[in-house]
C-alpha positions in Angstrom: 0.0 0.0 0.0 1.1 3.2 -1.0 1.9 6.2 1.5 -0.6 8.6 2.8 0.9 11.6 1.2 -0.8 15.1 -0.1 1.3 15.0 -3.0 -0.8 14.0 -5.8 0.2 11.1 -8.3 0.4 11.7 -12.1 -0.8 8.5 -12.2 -4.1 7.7 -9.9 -6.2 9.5 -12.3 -8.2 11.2 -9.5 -9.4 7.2 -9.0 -9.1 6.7 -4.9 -9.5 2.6 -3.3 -10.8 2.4 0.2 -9.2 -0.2 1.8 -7.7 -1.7 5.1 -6.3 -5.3 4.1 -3.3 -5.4 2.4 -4.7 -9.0 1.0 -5.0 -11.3 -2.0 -8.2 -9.1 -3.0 -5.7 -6.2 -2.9 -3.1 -7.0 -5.0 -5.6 -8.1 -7.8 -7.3 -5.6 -7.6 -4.3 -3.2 -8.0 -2.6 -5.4 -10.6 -5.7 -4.8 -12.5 -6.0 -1.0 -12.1 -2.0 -1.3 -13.0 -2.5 -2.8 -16.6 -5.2 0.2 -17.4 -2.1 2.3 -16.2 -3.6 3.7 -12.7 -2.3 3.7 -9.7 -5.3 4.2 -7.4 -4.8 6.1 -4.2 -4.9 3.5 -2.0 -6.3 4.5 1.9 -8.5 3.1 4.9 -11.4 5.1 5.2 -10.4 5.8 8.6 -7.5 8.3 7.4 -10.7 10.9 5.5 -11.7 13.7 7.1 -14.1 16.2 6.8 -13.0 19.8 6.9 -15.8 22.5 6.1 -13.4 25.3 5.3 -12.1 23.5 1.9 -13.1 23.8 -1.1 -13.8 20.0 -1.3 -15.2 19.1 2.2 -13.9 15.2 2.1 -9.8 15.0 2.6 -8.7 12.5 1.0 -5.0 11.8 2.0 -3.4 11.8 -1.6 -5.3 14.0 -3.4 -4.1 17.4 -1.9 -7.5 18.4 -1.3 -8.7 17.7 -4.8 -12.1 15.9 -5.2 -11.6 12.5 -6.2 -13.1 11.1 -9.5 -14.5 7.9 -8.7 -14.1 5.8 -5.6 -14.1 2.1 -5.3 -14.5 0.9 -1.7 -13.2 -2.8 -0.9 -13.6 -3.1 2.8 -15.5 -0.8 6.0 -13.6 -2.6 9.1 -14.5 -2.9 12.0 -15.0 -0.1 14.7 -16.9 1.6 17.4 -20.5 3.0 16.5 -19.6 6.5 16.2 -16.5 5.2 13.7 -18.7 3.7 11.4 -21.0 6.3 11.6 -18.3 8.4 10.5 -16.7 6.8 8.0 -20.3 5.6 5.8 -21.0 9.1 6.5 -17.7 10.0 4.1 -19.0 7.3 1.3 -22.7 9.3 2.2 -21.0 12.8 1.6 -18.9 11.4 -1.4 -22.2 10.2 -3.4 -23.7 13.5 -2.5 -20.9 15.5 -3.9 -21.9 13.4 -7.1 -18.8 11.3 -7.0 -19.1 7.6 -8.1 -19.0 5.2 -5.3 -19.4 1.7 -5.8 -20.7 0.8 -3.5 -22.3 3.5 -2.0 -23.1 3.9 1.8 -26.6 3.2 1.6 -26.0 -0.1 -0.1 -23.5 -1.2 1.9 -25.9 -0.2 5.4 -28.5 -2.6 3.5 -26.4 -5.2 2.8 -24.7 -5.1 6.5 -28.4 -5.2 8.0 -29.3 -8.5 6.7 -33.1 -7.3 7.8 -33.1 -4.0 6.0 -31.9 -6.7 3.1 -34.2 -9.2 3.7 -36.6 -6.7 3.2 -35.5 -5.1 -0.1 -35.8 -8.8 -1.4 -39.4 -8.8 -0.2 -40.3 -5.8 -1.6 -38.5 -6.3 -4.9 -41.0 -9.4 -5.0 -37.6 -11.9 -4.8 -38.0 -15.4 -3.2 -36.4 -16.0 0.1 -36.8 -18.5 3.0 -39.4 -17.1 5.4 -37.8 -14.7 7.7 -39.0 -13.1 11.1 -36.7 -10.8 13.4 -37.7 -9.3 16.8 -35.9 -8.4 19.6 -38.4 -9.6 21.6 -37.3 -13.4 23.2 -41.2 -14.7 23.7 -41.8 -13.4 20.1 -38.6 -15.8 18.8 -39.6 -18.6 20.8 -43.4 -18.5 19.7 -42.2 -18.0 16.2 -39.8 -20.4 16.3 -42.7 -23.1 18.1 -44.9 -22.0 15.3 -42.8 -22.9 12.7 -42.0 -26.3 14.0 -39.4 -27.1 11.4 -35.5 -26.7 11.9 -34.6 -22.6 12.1 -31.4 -20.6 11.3 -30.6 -17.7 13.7 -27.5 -15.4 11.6 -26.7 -12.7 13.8 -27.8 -9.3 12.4 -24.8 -7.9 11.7 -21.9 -10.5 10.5 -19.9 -11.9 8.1 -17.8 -15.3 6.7 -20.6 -17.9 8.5 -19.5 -16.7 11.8 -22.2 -16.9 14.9 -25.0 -19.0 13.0 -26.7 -21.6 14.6 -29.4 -24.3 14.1 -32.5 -24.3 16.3 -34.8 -27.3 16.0 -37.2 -25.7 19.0 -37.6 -22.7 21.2 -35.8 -24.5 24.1 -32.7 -23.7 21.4 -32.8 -19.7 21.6 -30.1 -18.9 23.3 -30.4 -15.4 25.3 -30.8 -12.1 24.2 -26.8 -10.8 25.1 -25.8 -14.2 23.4 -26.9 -12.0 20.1 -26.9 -8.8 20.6 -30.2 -8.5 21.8 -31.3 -8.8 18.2 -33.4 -12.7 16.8 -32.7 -12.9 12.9 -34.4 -16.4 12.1 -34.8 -18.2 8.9 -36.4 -21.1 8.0 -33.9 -23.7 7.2 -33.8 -24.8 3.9 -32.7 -29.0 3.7 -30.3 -30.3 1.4 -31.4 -32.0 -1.4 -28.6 -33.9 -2.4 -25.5 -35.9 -0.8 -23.9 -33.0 2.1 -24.6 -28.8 2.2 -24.8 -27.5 -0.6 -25.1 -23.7 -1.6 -24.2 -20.8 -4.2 -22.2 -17.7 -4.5 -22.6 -15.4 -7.2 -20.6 -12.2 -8.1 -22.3 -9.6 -9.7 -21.0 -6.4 -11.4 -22.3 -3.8 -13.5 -25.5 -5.6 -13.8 -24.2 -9.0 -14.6 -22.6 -12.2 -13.5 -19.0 -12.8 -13.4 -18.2 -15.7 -12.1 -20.4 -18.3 -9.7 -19.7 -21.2 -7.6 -21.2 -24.3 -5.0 -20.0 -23.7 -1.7 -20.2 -27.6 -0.6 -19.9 -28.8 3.2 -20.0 -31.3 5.2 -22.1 -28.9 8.1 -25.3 -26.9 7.5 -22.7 -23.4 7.3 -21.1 -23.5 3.9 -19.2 -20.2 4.1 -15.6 -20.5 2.6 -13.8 -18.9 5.9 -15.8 -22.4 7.7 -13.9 -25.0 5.3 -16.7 -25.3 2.3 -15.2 -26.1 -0.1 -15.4 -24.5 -4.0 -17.0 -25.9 -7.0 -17.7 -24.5 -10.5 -20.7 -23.7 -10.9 -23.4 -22.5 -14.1 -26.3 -20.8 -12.9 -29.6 -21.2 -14.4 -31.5 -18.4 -16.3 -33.3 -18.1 -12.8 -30.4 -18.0 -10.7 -28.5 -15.6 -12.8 -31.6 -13.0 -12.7 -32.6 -13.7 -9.4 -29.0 -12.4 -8.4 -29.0 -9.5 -10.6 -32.6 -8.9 -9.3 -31.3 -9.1 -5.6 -28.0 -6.5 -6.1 -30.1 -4.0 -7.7 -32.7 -4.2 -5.0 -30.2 -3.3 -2.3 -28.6 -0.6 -4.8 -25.4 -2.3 -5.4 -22.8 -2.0 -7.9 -21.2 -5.2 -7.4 -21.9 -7.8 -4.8 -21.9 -11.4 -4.2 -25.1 -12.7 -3.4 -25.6 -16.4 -1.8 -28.7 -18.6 -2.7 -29.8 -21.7 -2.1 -31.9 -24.0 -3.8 -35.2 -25.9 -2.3 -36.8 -29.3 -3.2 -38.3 -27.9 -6.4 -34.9 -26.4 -7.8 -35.9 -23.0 -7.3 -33.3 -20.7 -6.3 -33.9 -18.4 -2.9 -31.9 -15.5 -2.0 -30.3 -16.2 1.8 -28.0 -12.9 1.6 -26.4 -10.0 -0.5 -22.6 -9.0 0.5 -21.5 -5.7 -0.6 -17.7 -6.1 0.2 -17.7 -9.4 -0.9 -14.1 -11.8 -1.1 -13.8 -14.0 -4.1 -10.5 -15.9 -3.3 -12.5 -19.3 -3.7 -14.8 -18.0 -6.5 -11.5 -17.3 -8.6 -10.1 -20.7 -8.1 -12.9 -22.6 -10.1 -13.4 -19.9 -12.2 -11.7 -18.9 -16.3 -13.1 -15.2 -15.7 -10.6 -12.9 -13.8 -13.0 -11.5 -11.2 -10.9 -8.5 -10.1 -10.0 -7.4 -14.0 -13.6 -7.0 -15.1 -14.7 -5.5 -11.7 -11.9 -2.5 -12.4 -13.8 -2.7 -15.9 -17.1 -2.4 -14.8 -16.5 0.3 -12.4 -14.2 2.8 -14.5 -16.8 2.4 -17.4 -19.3 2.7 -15.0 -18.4 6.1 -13.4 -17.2 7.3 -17.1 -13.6 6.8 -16.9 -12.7 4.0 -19.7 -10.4 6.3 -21.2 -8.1 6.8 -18.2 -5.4 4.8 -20.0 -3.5 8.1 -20.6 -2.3 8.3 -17.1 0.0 5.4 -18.0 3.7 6.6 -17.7 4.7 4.6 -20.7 2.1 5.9 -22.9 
């Protein structure tokens, strides 16, 4: 990762990446941005600030006060309340500046709530297990003894299958500081074949890239839980109902897991708006990281920025 400097590079093209990881995901991504000849200024969100008396409100470190072009956020990490506030409030200020942000704050607060997303789904008319969330603990038992079929409780907030368990009656509900005071509980949906079985897709600019099973020998098939990765073709249905389910959380890019019933049909389960695609890209001929840095300069109207190369 580069410096945090004010002196502004002849060759970043005005084209900022908000990062913290200096990970696999990284370096593709800046090998990519590298072959269109652009350095992007790379930078944590966490080193913006606001400052009223500038010209441009949001400082960027690297710019020297200019306003960037377009920004391309790979990662918000973790923080206290008032940090995240503060730094979705920068991609908030940035998309009201009319800078490009993929993604924006607002879809990246959806996609982090997975009840603000579970909702978009609903009202986008999307198919999804049946999902009920309460902070109430009578309310998640009754639903849960109303149900009577296996449930999945995700917390609200969370990531890489961590936290999720399998309730097969109320007497399962663990308490209320156990999650955050918050029930998120989804009807579990049974494998219909040999082991666990579920889909990743990564979507960008509106289509798929790249999609994969996510195959396990326990109900959580996340990649970070040791599923493992398998090529995948999605259907016609697949393929739309994950295009469907990034636009209805206003994403630019995102990878979206479903799952699919006893009657084939695909349901959406969740929408990640930061999403890693390590295990995606090894059963994959598409380079994921190349036609995201497509999609987004084209996207935010700088194809041409190949001029910025040195060589050039």
């Amino acid at each position: 990762m580069p410096p945090s400097t004010d002196e502004p590079s002849p060759r970043h093209g005005g084209v900022v990446l908000f990062t913290e990881a200096r990970d696999w995901h990284l370096r593709r991504i800046r090998a990519a941005f590298a072959r269109r000849g652009i350095e992007p200024v790379t930078v944590p969100l966490r080193a913006v600030s606001f400052d009223l008396s500038a010209p441009f409100p949001v400082q960027i470190p690297g710019l020297g006060g200019a306003r960037p072009r377009a920004v391309l956020v790979r990662g918000v990490t973790a923080g206290s309340f008032e940090a995240i506030t503060l730094r979705l409030g920068v991609l908030h200020a940035l998309a009201a500046e009319g800078v490009p942000v993929w993604n924006r704050g607002a879809a990246i607060e959806r996609c982090v709530d997975k009840s603000a997303a579970s909702l978009a789904f609903a009202r986008a008319g999307l198919p999804a297990p049946p999902t009920f969330v309460t902070e109430d603990p009578a309310a998640a038992a009754a639903h849960v003894a109303a149900r009577a079929r296996p449930i999945v409780l995700k917390p609200l907030f969370g990531s890489q299958g961590k936290g999720i368990r399998l309730l097969h009656g109320p007497d399962d509900l663990p308490p209320p500081d156990e999650v955050e005071g918050v029930y998120y509980l989804q009807d579990f949906v049974a494998p219909t074949g040999d082991g666990f079985r579920d889909h990743r897709v990564f979507v960008s600019g509106g289509r798929v890239l790249a999609a994969m099973t996510r195959a396990s020998d326990g109900f959580v098939t996340n990649m970070h839980q040791g599923a493992t990765p398998l090529a995948w073709t999605p259907s016609a249905q697949a393929a739309a109902l994950a295009v469907a389910a990034v636009a209805a959380v206003g994403a630019d890019f995102a990878g979206v897991d479903m799952i699919a019933d006893a009657d084939g049909r695909h349901l959406l389960l969740e929408v990640n708006s930061m999403p890693s695609w390590k295990g995606l890209q090894s059963v994959s001929t598409v380079d994921i990281a190349a036609c995201l840095v497509d999609n987004f300069l084209e996207a935010s109207g700088l194809a041409d920025l190949s001029h910025v190369r040195g060589d050039a």
